[in-house]
C-alpha positions as CSV (number, residue, x, y, z in Angstrom):
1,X,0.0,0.0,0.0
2,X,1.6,3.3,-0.9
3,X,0.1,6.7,-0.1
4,X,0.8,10.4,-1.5
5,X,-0.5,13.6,-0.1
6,X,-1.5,16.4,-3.3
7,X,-2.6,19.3,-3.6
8,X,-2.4,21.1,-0.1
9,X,-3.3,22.9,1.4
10,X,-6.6,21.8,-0.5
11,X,-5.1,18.3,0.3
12,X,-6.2,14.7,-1.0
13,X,-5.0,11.4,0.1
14,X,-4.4,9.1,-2.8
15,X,-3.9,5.3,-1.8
16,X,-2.6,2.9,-4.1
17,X,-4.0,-0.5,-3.2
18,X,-3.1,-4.4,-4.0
19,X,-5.3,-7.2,-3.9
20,X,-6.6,-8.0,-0.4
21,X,-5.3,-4.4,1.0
22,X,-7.6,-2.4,2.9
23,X,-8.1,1.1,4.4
24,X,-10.9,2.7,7.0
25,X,-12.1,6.0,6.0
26,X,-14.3,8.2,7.8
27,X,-17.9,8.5,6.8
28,X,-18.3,10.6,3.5
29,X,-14.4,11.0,3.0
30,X,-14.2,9.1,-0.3
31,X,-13.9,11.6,-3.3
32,X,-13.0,9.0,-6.2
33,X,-12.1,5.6,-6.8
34,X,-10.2,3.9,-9.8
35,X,-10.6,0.1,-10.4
36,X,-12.3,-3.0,-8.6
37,X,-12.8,-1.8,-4.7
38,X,-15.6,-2.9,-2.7
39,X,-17.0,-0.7,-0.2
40,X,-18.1,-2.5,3.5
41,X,-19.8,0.1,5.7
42,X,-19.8,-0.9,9.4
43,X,-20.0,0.9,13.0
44,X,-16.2,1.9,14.6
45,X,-14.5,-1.0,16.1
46,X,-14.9,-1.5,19.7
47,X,-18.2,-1.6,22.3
48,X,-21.0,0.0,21.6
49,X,-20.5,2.4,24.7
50,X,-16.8,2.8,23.2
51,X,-18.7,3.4,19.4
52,X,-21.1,5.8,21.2
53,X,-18.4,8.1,23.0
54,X,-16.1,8.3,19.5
55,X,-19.5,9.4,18.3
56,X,-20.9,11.9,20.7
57,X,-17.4,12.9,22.2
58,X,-15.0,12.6,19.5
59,X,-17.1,14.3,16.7
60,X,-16.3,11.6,14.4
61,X,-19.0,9.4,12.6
62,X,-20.7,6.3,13.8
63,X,-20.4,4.3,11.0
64,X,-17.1,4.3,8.6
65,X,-15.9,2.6,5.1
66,X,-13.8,-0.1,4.3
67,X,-12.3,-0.1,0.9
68,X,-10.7,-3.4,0.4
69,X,-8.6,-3.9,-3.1
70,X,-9.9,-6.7,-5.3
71,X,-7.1,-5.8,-7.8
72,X,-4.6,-3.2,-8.1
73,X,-6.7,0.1,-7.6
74,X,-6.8,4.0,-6.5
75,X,-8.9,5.7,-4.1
76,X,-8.7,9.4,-3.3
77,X,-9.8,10.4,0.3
78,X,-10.1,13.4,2.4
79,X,-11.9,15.6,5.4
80,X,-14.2,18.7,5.8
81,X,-11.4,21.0,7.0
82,X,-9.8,23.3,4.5
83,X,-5.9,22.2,5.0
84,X,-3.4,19.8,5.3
85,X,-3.6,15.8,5.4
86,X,-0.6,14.7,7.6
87,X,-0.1,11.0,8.2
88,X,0.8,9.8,12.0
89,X,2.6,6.5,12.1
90,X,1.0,4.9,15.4
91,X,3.3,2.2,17.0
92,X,2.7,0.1,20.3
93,X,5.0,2.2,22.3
94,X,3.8,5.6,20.7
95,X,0.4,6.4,20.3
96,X,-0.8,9.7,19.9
97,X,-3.9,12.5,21.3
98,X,-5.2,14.1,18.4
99,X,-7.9,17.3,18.0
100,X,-11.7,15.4,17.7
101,X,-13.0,15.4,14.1
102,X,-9.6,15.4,12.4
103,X,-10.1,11.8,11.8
104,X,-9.4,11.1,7.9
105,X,-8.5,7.4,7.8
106,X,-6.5,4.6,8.5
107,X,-4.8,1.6,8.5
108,X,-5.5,-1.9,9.9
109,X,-4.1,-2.0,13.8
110,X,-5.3,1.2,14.4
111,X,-7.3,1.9,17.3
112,X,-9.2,4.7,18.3
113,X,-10.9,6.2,21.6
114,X,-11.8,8.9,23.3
115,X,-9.5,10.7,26.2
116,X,-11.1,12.6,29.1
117,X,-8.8,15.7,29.6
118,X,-10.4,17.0,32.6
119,X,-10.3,21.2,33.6
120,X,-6.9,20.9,34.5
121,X,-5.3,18.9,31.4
122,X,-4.7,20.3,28.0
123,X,-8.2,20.9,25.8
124,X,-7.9,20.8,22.2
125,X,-10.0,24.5,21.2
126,X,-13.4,24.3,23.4
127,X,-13.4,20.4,23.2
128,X,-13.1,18.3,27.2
129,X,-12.6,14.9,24.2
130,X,-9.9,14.1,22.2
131,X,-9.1,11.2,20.2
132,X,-6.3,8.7,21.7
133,X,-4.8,6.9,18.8
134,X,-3.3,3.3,19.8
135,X,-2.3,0.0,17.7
136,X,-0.3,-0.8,15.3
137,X,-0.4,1.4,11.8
138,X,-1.1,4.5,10.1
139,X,-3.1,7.3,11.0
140,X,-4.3,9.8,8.3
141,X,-5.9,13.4,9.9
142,X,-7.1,16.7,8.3
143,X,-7.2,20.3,10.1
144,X,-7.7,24.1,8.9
145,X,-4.7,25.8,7.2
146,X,-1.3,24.3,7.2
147,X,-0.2,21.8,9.6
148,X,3.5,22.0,11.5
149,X,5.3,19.3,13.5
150,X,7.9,20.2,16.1
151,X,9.9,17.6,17.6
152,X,10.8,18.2,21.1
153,X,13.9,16.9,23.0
154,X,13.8,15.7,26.7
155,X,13.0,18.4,28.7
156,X,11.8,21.0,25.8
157,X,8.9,22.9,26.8
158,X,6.5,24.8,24.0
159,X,3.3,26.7,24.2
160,X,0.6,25.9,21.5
161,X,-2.5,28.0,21.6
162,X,-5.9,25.8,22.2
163,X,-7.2,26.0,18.8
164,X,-4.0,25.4,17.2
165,X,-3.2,22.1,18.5
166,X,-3.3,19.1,16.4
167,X,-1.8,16.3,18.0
168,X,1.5,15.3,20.0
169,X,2.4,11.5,21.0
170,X,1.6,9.7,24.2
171,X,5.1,10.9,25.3
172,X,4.6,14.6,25.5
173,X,3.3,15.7,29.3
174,X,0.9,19.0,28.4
175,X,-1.0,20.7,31.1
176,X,-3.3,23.4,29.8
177,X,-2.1,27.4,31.2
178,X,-3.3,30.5,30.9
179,X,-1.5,33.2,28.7
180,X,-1.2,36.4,30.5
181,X,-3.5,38.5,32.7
182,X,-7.3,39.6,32.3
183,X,-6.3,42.2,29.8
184,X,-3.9,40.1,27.5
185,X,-7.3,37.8,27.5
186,X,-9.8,40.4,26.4
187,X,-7.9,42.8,24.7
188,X,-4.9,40.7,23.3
189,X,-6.6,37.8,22.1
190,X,-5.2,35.2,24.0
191,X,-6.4,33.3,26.8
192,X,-5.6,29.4,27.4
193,X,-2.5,27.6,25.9
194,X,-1.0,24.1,25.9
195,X,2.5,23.9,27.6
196,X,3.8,20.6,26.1
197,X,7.3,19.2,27.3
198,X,9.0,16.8,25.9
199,X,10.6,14.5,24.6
200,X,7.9,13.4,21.5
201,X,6.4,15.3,18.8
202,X,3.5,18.2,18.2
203,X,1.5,19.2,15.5
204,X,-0.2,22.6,15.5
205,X,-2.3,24.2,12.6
206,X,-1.3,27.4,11.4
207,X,-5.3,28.7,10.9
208,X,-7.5,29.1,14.1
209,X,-11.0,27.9,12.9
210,X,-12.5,29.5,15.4
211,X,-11.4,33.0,14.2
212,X,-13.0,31.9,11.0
213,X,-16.3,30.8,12.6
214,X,-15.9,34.5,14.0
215,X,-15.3,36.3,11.1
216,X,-17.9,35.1,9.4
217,X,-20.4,35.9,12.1
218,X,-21.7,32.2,12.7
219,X,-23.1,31.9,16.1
220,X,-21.8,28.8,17.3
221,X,-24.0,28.1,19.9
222,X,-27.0,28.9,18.1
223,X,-25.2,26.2,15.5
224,X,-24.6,23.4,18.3
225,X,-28.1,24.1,20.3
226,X,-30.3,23.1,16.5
227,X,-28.4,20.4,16.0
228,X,-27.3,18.8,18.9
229,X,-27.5,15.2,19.3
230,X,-25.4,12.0,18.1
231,X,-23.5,12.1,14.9
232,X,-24.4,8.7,12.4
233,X,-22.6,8.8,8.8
234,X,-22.7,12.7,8.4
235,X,-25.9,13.0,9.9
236,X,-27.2,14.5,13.3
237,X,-30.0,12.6,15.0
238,X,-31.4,14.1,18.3
């Protein structure tokens, strides 16, 4: 299986495919395919409490696709965000946090759950969920604008805003801190921040989409009050 990464930041995953290969997608990610692939749509891996939290907490889809190769074939894939595709190799001793709804596709071996971070952990923009990424493969996620890796040495501390933050691996500690005073919050635009330390790695976006949602004038909470409720294959139910 061989993957390439085109056109960003508008990106598109293209996965070359063998017989008897297969990769997960994310409900509604598929934008082509070229040659025999069948399509097998099922509910996330896992319990169906586990199923239900990726759902509700994660902001991912209840059910997903798997395109399994009946000959050599193509497939092109990608996510809502306007941005960058990045791929996250996911080992047994290195798993990784990543930013709910980024969630593109993957490999087989992958697993995926849901992390509480409580008030005094790290939060991911407005979210209390992120996604914790174990197994044993690859791990394909989207997010707005470009996205940056920094690789941290032991001991190396950097600050990410909230709505910046991507991902980092298991290894990272990160403790969520506040960026100033009162008036750096409400007249400098800054407020709470991720201190990671490592060693590991970190993945920030270079857009905030919440400064988009702002500029726009979308009331977000007028958005998530309408349609509130559980999340099944791009739809909202509830």
């Amino acid at each position: 299986m061989q993957f390439q990464i085109t056109k960003e930041p508008m990106s598109i995953l293209e996965v070359q495919m063998s017989a008897g290969e297969k990769i997960t997608a994310e409900s509604g990610a598929m934008v082509y395919m070229k040659g025999d692939v069948e399509v097998k749509t099922r509910t996330r891996e896992g319990g169906l409490f586990k199923k239900i939290k990726v759902t509700a907490l994660g902001g991912e889809s209840f059910f997903v696709n798997d395109f399994i190769a009946r000959n050599d074939c193509s497939i092109g894939l990608t996510g809502p965000p306007i941005g960058d595709i990045v791929k996250l190799e996911i080992r047994q001793s290195s798993g990784f946090i990543v930013q709910s709804g980024s969630y593109v596709a993957s490999t087989q071996g992958v697993l995926i759950d849901t992390q509480w971070q409580g008030f005094t952990k790290g939060l991911f923009g407005s979210e209390f969920f992120m996604l914790k990424v174990s197994g044993d493969g690859d791990l394909f996620v989207n997010a707005y604008g470009g996205i940056v890796k920094k690789e941290l040495a032991q001991g190396e501390r950097m600050i990410v805003d909230n709505y910046h933050l991507v991902a980092l691996s298991e290894q990272v500690r990160y403790n969520v801190i506040k960026v100033g005073g009162m008036k750096t919050t409400i007249l400098g635009g800054e407020g709470l921040a991720t201190e990671c330390t490592g060693p590991g790695s970190v993945y920030f976006q270079t857009k905030n989409l919440r400064e988009l949602i702002d500029l726009l004038g979308i009331n977000q909470r007028a958005e998530t009050t309408s349609n509130s409720g559980v999340s099944f294959g791009g739809f909202r139910i509830g």
